[in-house]
C-alpha positions as YAML, in Angstrom:
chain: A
units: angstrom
residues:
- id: 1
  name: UNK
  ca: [-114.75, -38.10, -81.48]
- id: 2
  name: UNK
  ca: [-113.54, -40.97, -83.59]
- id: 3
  name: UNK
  ca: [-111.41, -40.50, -86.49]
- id: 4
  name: UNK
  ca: [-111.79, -42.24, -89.43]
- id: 5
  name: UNK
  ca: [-108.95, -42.98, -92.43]
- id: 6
  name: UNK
  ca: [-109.45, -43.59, -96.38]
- id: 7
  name: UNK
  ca: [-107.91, -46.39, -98.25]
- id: 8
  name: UNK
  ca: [-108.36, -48.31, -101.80]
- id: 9
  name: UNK
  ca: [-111.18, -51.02, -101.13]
- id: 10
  name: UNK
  ca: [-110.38, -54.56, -100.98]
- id: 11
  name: UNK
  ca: [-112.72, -57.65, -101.77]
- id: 12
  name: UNK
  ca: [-113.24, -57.94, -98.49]
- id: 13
  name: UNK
  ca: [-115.21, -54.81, -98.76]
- id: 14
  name: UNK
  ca: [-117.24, -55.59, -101.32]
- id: 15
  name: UNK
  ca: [-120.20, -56.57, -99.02]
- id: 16
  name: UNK
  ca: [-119.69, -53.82, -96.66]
- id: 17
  name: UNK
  ca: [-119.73, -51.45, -99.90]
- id: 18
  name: UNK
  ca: [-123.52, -52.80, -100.51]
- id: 19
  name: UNK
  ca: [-124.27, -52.39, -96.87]
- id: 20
  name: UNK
  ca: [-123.38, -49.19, -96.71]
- id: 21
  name: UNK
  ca: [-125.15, -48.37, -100.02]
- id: 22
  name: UNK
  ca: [-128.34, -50.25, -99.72]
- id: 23
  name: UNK
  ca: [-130.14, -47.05, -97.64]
- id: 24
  name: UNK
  ca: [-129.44, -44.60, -100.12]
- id: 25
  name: UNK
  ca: [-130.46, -47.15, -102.77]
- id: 26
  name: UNK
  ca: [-133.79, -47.98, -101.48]
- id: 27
  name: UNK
  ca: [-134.18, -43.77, -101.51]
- id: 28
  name: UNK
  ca: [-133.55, -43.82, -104.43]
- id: 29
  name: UNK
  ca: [-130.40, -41.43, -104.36]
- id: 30
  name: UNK
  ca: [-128.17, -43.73, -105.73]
- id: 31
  name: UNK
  ca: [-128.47, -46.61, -107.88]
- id: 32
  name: UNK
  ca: [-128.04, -49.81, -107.35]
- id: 33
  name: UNK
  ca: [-125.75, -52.01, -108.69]
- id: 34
  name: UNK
  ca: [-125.41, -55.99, -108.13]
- id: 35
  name: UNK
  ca: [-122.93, -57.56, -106.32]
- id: 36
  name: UNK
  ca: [-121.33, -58.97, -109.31]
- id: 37
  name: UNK
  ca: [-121.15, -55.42, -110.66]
- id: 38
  name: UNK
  ca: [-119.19, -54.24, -107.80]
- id: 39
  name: UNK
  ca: [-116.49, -57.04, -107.17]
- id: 40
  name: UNK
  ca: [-115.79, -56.13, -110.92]
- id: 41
  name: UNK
  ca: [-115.00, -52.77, -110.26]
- id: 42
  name: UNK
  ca: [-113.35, -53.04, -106.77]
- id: 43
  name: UNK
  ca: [-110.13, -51.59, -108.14]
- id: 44
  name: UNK
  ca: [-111.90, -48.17, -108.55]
- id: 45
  name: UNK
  ca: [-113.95, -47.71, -105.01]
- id: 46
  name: UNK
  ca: [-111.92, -45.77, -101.69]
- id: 47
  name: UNK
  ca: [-113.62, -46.85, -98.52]
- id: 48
  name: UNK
  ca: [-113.40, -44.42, -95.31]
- id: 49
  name: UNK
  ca: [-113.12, -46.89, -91.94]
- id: 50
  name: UNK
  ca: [-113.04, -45.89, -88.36]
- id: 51
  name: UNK
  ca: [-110.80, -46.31, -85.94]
- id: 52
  name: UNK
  ca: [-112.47, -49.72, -85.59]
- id: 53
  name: UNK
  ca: [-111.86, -50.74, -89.23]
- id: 54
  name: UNK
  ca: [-115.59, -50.13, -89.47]
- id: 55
  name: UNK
  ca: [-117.07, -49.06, -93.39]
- id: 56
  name: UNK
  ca: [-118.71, -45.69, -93.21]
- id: 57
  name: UNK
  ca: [-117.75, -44.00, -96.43]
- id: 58
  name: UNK
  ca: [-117.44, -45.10, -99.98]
- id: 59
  name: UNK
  ca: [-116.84, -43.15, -103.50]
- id: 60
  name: UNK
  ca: [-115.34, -44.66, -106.77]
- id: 61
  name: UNK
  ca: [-113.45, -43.00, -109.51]
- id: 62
  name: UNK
  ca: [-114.84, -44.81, -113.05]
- id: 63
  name: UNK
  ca: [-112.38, -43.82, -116.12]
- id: 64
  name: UNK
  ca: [-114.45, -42.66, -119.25]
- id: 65
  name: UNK
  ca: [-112.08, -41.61, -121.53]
- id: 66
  name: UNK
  ca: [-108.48, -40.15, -122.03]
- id: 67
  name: UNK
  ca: [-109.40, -36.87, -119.94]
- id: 68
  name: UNK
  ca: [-112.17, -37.53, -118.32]
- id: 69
  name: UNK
  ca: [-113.15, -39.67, -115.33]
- id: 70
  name: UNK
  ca: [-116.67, -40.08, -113.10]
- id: 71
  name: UNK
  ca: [-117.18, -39.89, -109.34]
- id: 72
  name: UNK
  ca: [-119.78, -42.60, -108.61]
- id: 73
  name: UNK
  ca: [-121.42, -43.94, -105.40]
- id: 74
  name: UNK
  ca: [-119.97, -41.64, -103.16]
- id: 75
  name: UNK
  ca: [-121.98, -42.00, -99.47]
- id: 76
  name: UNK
  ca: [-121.50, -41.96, -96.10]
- id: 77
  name: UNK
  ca: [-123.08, -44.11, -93.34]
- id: 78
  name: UNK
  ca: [-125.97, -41.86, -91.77]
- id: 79
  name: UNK
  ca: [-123.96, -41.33, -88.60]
- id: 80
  name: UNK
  ca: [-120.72, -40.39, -90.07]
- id: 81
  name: UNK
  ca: [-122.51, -37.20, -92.16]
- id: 82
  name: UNK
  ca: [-121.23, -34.27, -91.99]
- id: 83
  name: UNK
  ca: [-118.27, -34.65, -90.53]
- id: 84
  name: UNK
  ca: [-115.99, -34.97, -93.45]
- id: 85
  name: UNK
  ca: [-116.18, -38.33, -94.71]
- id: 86
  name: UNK
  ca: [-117.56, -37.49, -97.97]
- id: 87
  name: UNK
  ca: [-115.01, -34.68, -98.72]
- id: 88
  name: UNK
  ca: [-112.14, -36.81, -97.84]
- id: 89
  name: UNK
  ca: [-113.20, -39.57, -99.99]
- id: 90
  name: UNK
  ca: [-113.40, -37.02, -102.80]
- id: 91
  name: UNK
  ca: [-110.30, -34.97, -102.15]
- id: 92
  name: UNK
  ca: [-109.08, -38.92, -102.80]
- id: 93
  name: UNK
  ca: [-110.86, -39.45, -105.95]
- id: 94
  name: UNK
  ca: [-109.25, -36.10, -107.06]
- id: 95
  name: UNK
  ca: [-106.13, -36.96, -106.36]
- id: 96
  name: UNK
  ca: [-106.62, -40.60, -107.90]
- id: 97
  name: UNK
  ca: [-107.82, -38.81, -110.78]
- id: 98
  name: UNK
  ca: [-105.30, -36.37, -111.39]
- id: 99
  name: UNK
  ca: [-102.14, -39.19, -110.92]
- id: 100
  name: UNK
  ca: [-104.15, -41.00, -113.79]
- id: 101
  name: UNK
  ca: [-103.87, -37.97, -115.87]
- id: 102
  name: UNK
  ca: [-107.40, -36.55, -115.83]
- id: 103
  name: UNK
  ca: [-108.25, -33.01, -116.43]
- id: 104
  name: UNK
  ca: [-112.20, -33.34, -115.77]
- id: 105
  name: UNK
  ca: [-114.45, -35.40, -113.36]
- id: 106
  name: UNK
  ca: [-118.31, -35.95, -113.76]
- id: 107
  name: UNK
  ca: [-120.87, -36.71, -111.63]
- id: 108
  name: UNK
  ca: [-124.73, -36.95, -111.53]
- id: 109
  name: UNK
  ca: [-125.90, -35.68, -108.26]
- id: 110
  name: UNK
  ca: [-128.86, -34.97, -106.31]
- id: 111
  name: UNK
  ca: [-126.33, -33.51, -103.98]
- id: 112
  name: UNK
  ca: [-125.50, -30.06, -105.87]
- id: 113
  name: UNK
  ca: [-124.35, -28.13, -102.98]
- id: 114
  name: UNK
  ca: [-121.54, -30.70, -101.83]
- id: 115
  name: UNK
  ca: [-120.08, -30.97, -104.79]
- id: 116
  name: UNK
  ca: [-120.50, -27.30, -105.95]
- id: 117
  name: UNK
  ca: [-118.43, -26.86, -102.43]
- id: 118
  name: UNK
  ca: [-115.93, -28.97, -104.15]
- id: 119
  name: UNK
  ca: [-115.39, -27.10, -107.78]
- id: 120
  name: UNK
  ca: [-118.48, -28.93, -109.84]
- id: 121
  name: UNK
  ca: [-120.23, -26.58, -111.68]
- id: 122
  name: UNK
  ca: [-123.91, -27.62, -113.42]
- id: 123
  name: UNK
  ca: [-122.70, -28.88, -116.75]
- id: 124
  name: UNK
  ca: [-125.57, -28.22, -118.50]
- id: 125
  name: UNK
  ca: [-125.74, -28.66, -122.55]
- id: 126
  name: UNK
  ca: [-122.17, -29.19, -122.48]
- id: 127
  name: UNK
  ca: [-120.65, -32.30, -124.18]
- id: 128
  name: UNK
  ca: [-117.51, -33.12, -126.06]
- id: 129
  name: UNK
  ca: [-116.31, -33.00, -129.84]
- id: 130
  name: UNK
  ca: [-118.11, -34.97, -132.16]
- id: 131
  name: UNK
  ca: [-115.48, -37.58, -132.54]
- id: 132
  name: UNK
  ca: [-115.42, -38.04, -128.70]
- id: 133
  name: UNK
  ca: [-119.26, -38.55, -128.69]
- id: 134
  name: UNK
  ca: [-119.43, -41.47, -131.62]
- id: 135
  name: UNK
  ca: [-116.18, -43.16, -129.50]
- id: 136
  name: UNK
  ca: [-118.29, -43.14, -125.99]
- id: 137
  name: UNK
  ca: [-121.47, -43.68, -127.76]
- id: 138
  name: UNK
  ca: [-119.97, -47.48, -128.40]
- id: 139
  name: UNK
  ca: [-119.83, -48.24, -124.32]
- id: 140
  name: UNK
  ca: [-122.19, -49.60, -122.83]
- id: 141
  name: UNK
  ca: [-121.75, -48.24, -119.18]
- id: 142
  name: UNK
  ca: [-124.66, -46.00, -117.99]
- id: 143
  name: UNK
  ca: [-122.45, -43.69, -116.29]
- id: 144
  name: UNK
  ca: [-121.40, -42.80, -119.98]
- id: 145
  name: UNK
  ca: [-124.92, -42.47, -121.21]
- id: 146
  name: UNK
  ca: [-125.76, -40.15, -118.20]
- id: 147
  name: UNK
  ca: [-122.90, -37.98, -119.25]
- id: 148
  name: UNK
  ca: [-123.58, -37.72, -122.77]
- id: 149
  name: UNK
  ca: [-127.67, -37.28, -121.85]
- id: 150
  name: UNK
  ca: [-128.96, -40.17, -123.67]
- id: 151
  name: UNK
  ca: [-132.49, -41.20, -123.74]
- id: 152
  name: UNK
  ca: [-132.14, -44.43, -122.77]
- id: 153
  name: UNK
  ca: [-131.14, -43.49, -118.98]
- id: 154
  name: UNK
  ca: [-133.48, -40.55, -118.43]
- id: 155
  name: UNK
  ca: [-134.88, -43.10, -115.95]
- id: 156
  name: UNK
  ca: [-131.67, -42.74, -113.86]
- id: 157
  name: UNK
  ca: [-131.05, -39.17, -114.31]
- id: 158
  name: UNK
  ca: [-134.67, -37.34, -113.13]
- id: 159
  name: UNK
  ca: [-133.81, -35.50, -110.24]
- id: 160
  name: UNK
  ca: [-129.77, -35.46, -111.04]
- id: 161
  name: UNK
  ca: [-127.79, -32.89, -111.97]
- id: 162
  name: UNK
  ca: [-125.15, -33.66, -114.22]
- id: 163
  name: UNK
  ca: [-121.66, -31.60, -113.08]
- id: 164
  name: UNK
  ca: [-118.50, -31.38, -113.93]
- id: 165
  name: UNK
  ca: [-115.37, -30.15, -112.48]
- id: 166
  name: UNK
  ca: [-111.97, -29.14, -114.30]
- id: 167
  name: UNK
  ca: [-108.75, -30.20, -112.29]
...
């Protein structure tokens, strides 16, 4: 079997990233995002290789505010599922997360059983104090609007659970 190692992504991945996304896009599991959209944020994806420097996992770690951080398109290349790419890219994001000093991570997931494997719970009604909400209602990310549960991305989040995990 080959093995397969995580590292921060580098522009050069960038294209790979979309490659690697574009299935579960097109499925409608995740959602897309232009190419633009992801060279801006290449500072936040990990990228899982193989022993050939092949792509075949991604996940990204999106601050959203002092405590709290979201795990976004986290995949793995059809072949490589199941056999630990996905956790190890989390257990990653974790750890990225907790060196930046957060104490919660989000997600909105069709995949409730991986990531209730990993410590996410359904997060149901909950939210954050009222001062926290008017702050993050002010960004314009959807990722933020999907964790607050606002109506204006209930097209993205049919399906989804929203979870959360405390570190």
């Amino acid at each position: 079997m080959t093995g397969f190692s995580v590292r921060r992504a580098r522009t050069s991945d960038v294209r790979g990233i979309r490659d690697l996304i574009s299935p579960l896009v097109d499925q409608r599991i995740l959602l897309g995002k232009e190419l633009v959209t992801l060279f801006e944020a290449v500072q936040e994806f990990r990228v899982a290789e193989d022993d050939n420097g092949h792509l075949i996992g991604v996940g990204a770690l999106h601050v959203m505010w002092e405590d709290l951080g979201e795990v976004r398109t986290l995949a793995a290349a059809s072949e490589w599922r199941g056999r630990g790419v996905g956790h190890a890219i989390l257990d990653r994001l974790e750890a990225d997360a907790r060196d930046l000093g957060l104490s919660r991570l989000f997600c909105l997931t069709f995949e409730t059983e991986f990531f209730g494997r990993h410590g996410f719970a359904d997060m149901g009604s909950e939210t954050v104090d009222p001062a926290v909400f008017a702050e993050l209602l002010r960004s314009t990310d959807d990722g933020v609007a999907e964790f607050l549960d606002l109506a204006r991305v209930k097209q993205n989040t049919l399906g989804n659970t929203r979870m959360i995990k405390h570190l």
